[in-house]
C-alpha positions in Angstrom: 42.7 51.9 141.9 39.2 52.3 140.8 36.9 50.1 139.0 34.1 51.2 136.7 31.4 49.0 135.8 28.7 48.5 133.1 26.6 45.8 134.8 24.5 43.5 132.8 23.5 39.5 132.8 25.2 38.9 129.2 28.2 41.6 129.4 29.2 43.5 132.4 31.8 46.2 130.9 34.5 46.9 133.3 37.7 49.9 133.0 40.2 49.7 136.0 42.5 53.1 136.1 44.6 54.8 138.7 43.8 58.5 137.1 42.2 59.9 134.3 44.6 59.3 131.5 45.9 56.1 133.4 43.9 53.3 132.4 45.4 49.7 133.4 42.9 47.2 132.2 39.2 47.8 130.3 37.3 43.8 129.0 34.1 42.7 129.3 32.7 39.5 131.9 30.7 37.4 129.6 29.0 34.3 131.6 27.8 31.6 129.4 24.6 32.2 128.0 23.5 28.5 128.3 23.5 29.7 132.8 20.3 30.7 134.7 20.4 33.8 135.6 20.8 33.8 138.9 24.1 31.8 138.1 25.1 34.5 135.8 25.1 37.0 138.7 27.2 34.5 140.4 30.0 34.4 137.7 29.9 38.1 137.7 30.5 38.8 141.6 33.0 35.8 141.2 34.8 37.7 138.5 34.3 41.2 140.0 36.2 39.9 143.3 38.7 38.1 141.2 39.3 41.9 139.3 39.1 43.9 142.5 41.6 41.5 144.6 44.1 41.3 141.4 44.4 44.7 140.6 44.2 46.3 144.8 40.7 48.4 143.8 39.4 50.5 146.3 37.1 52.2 145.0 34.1 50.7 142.5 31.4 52.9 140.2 28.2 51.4 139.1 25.7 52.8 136.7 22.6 52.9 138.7 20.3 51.4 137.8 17.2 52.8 135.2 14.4 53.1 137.7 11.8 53.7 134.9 12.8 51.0 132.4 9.9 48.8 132.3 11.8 45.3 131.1 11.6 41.6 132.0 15.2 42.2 133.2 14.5 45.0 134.9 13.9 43.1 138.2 17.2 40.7 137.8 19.0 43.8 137.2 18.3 45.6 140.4 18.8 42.2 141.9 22.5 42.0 140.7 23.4 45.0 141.7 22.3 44.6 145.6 24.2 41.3 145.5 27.1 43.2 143.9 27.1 46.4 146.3 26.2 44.2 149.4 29.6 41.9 148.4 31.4 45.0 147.9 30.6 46.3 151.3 31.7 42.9 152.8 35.1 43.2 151.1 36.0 46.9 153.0 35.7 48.3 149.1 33.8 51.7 148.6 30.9 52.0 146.2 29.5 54.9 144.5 26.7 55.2 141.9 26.1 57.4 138.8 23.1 58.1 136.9 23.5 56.5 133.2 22.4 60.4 132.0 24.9 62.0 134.1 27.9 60.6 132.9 26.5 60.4 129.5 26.0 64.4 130.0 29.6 64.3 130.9 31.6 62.2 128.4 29.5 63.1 125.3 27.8 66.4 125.8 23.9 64.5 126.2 22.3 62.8 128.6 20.6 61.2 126.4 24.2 59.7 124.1 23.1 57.3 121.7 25.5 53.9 121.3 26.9 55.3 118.1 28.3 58.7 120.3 29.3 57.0 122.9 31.6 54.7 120.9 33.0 57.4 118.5 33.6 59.8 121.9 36.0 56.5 123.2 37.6 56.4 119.8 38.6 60.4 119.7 39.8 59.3 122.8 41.9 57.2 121.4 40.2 54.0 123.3 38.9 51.6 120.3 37.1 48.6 122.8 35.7 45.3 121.4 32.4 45.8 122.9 29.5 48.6 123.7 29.9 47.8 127.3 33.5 48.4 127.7 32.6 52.0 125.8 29.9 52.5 128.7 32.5 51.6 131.7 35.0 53.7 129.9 32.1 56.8 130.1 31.5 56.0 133.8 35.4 56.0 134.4 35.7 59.2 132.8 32.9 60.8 135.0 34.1 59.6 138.1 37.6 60.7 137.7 36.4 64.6 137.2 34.6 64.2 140.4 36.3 66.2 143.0 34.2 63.9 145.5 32.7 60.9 144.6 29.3 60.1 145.6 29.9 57.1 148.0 27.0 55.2 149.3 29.9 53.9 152.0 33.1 52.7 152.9 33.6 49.1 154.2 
C-alpha cells in the first residue's frame, strides 16, 4: 500500500491506494485548531502511524516542501516534515518526496495548477473529495503511481 500526503498544520490531505485505479481510503487529519502547533504536529504523526499501521503501508509520498515560500509557517512546516520522515524511518516505512510542480505537471498538464484545476482534474476523474487537500494527496497519488521508480530518500 502506499500513502500520499498533503502535509499542513490545519489539514494534512492523505489518499491510501494499492494501484492507480485502486484507491482504498482518501480524508483529511484536522487537529483542533484551539492546539499549539507543535501539538498539532503531534496529532498528525499520531494519526499518520495510526493510518500507516491500519492499512499495512509501505511506502509514503510527501510534497516537499516549498523552499522559496517566504511564510510565518514556513519554518513549522519544514519542521513537521523532518519529524514526519524521521518517524517514518523509525517505523521500517519508505519515504519518497515530490516537487508540488511536478506532480502538478503531471495530473493537470501545469506546474503551476491552480486550486480550481486541480479539483475539477479529481472530479473528471471521478474523485469528488470534501476538501482541497484531499484533491492535492489525490495529485501526488496519481504521480507516484506512474513512476516506474519512485524517488526514495530510504528504506527503513
Amino acid at each position: 500500500m502506499l500513502l500520499a500526503l498533503d502535509l499542513s498544520l490545519n489539514s494534512t490531505g492523505y489518499v491510501i491506494g494499492s494501484g492507480p485505479n485502486e484507491i482504498i481510503l482518501h480524508g483529511a487529519i484536522c487537529p483542533s485548531k484551539k492546539l499549539s502547533q507543535y501539538f498539532r504536529v503531534q496529532s498528525n504523526l499520531s494519526e499518520i502511524k495510526k493510518l500507516i499501521s491500519t492499512h499495512s503501508v509501505h511506502t509514503v509520498i510527501i510534497e516537499d516542501q516549498a523552499l522559496g515560500k517566504k511564510s510565518g509557517s514556513t519554518k513549522i512546516l519544514g519542521e513537521q516534515q523532518g519529524v514526519i520522515k524521521f518517524a517514518l524511518w523509525e517505523m521500517g516505512v519508505a519515504v519518497a518526496g515530490v516537487s508540488i510542480t511536478e506532480w502538478k505537471l503531471y495530473f493537470c498538464g501545469t506546474g503551476a495548477a491552480s486550486k480550481e484545476l486541480i479539483r475539477a482534474t479529481c472530479l473528471d476523474l471521478g474523485y469528488e473529495f470534501g476538501t482541497q487537500d484531499e484533491c492535492d494527496a489525490l495529485g501526488i497519488y496519481a504521480w507516484a503511481m506512474a513512476q516506474d521508480v519512485l524517488p526514495v530518500l530510504w528504506c527503513g
